[in-house]
DRENGU-115147 format. One line per field, with one value per residue (C-alpha): z, y, x; residue in three letters. Coordinates in steps of 0.05 Angstrom, whole numbers. Example, Ala and Ser with C-alpha at 12.3 -4.5 7.8 and 13.67 -1.06 7.14 Angstrom:
z <- 156, 143
y <- -90, -21
x <- 246, 273
code <- ALA, SER
END
This chain:
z <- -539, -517, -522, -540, -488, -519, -474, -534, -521, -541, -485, -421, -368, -363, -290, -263, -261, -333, -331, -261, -245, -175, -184, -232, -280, -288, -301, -234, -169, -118, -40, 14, 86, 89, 152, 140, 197, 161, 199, 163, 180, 148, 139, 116, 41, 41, 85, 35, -20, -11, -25, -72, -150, -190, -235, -181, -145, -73, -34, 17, 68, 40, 71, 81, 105, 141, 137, 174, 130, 140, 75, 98, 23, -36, -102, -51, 3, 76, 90, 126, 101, 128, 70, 76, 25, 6, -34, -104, -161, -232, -299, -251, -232, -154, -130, -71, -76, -43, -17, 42, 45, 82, 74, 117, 57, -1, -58, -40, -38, -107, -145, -114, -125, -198, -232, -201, -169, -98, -60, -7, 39, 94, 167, 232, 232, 292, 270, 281, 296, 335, 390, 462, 495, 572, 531, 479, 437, 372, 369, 307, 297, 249, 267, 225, 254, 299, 361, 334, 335, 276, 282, 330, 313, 361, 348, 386, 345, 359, 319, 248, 181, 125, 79, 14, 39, 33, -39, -69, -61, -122, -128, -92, -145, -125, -165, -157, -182, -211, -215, -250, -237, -302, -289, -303, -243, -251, -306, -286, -282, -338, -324, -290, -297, -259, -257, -226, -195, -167, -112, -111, -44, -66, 6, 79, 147, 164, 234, 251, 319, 341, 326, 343, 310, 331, 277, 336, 282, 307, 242, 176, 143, 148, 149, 151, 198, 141, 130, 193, 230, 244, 250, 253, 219, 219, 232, 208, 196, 149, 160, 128, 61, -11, -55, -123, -151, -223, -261, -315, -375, -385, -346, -351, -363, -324
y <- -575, -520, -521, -460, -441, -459, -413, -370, -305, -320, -369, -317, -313, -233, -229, -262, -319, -320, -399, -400, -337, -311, -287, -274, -218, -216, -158, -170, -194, -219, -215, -255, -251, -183, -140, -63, -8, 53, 128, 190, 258, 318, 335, 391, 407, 439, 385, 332, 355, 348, 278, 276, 274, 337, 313, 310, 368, 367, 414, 470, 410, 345, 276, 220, 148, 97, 27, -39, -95, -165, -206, -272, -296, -280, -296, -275, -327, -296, -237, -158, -101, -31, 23, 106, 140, 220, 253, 273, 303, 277, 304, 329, 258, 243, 194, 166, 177, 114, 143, 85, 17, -51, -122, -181, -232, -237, -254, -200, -150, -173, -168, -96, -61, -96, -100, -36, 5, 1, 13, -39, -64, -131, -104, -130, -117, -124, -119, -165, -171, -229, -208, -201, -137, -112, -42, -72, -29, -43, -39, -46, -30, -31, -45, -45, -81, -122, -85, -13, 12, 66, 70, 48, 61, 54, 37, 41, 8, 31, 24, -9, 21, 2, -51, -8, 45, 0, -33, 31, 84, 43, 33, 72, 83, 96, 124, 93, 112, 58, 59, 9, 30, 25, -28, 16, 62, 146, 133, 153, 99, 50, 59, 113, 119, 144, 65, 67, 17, 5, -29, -42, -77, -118, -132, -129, -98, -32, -7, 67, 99, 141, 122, 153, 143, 167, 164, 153, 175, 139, 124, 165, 97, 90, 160, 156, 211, 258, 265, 287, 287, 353, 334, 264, 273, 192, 119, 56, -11, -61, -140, -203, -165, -187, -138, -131, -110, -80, -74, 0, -1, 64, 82, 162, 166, 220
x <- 656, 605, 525, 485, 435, 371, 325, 293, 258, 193, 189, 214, 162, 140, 176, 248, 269, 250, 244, 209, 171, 159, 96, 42, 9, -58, -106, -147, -112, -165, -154, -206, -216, -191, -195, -163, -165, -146, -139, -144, -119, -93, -23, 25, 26, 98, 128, 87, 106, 179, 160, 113, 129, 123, 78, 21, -20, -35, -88, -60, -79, -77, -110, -58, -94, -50, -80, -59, -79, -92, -99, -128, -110, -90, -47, 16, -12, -34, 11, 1, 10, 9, -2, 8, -22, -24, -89, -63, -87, -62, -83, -147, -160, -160, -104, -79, 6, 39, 113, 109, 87, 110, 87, 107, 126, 164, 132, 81, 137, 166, 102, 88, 154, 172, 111, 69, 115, 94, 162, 147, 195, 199, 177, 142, 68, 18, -54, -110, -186, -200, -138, -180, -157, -179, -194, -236, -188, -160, -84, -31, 30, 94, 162, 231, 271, 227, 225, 236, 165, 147, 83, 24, -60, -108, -184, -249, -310, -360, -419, -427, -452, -492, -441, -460, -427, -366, -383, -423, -358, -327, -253, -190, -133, -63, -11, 52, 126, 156, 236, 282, 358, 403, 457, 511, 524, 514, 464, 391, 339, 319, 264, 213, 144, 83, 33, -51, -82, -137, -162, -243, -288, -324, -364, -355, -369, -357, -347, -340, -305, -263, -181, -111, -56, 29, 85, 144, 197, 248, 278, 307, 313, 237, 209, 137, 132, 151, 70, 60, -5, -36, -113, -149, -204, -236, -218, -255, -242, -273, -275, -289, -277, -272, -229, -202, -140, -142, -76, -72, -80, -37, 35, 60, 125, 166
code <- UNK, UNK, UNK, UNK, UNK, UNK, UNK, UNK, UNK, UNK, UNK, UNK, UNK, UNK, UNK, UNK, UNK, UNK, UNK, UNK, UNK, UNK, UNK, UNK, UNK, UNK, UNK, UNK, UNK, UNK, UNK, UNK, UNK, UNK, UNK, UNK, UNK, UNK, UNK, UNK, UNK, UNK, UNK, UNK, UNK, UNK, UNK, UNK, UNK, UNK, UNK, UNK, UNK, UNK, UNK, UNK, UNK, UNK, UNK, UNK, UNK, UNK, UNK, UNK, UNK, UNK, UNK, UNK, UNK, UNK, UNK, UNK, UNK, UNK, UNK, UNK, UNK, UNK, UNK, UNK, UNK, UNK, UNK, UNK, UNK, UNK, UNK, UNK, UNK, UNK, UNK, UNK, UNK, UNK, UNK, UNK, UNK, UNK, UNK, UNK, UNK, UNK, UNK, UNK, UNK, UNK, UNK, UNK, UNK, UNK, UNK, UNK, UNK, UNK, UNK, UNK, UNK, UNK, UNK, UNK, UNK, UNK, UNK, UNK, UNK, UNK, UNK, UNK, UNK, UNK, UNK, UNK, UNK, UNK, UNK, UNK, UNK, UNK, UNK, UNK, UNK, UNK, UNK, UNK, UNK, UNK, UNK, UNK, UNK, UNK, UNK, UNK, UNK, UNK, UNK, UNK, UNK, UNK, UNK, UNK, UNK, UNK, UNK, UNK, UNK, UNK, UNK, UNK, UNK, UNK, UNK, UNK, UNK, UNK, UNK, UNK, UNK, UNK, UNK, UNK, UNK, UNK, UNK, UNK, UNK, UNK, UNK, UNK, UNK, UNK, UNK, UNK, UNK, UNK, UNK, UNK, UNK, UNK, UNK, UNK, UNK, UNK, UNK, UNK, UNK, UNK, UNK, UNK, UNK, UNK, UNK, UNK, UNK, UNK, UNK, UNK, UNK, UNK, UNK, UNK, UNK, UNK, UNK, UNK, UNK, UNK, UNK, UNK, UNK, UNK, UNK, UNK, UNK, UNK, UNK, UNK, UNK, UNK, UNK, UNK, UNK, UNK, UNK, UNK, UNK, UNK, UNK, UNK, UNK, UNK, UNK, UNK, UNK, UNK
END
């Protein structure tokens, strides 16, 4: 004698397992308690955009931002994150392109690569506030495995700014390229499609100072020193900060 499965379609959960999701959809995701130290600098356009999809523009010297992030809490729990972003151009909109990004759990890194195409990946990542130092300096890093360093910032606060300057400069959309392989091997991807989001502050503390950043690369299997850094142009590092996720309404199909 044999049953018939009687899990019906209707009743699937948007995300796997079906009958137990991992995580959930919403159109805002909220994050408290968050401290982010984020350096900017200029890189190479031709190296860039060896890695950057063709349906975006870059300038002759684009701005990348690296930012270590500590997410005190969210929908993902308490978790880091360390984010490398490239300045884009899409349909003459400005967008951050996200061709690097790691996050210290898993159900953070589930919900960012299936549902908005953020290719994050499991690594080892230093970064905190409250961490006394002889130097009064600032110091993160990311390692992949634990104990092969990729990346190290340094941070000297110096003085702090005005909080609207945080909350007034509205939100930061990335645009992400979301990949679903086909099952059957050789075939291109199910799926591939070009997803914004964007995240919004929602208050804070800013502090401003002069940072340093070194991409060691030590590894091809986690290239972030393919946006090199030829200029630092700023460092900062907001604390104690609210922010908001917002999910698209849209995806581009490429």
């Amino acid at each position: 004698m044999t049953r018939r499965g009687m899990l019906t379609k209707d009743r699937f959960a948007p995300v796997a397992p079906v009958h137990a999701p991992a995580y959930r959809i919403a159109p805002t995701v909220d994050f408290g308690d968050v401290d982010m130290l984020t350096f900017t600098y200029r890189t190479e356009a031709a190296i860039a955009a060896e890695i950057v999809p063709e349906a975006l523009e870059l300038d002759d010297a684009p701005l990348v931002t690296l930012s270590f992030l500590s997410y005190g809490m969210s929908g993902a729990g308490s978790y880091r994150e360390v984010v490398q972003s490239i300045a884009c151009r899409h349909r003459d909109r400005a967008v951050g392109y996200v061709p690097h990004i790691y996050v210290t759990n898993e159900p953070a890194m589930i919900a960012g690569r299936e549902w908005l195409g953020w290719p994050k990946m499991l690594a080892d990542i230093t970064f905190s506030t409250q961490t006394t130092t002889p130097d009064g300096l600032i110091t993160a890093r990311l390692e992949r495995p634990t104990g092969l360093e990729l990346t190290v910032g340094q941070f000297q606060p110096t003085h702090r700014l005005d909080s609207q300057i945080l909350t007034s400069a509205g939100g930061n959309t990335t645009m992400n390229l979301r990949v679903i392989p086909s099952p059957i091997p050789n075939q291109p991807p199910t799926v591939s499609e070009l997803v914004p989001s964007t995240m919004t502050a929602l208050a804070g503390e800013v502090w401003a100072g002069p940072g340093t950043v070194h991409l060691t690369g030590t590894s091809e299997f986690t290239p972030l020193h393919r946006l090199p850094v030829i200029d630092m142009t700023s460092a900062l590092l907001i604390r104690k900060a609210t922010m908001r996720l917002t999910a698209p309404n849209e995806t581009f199909p490429i």
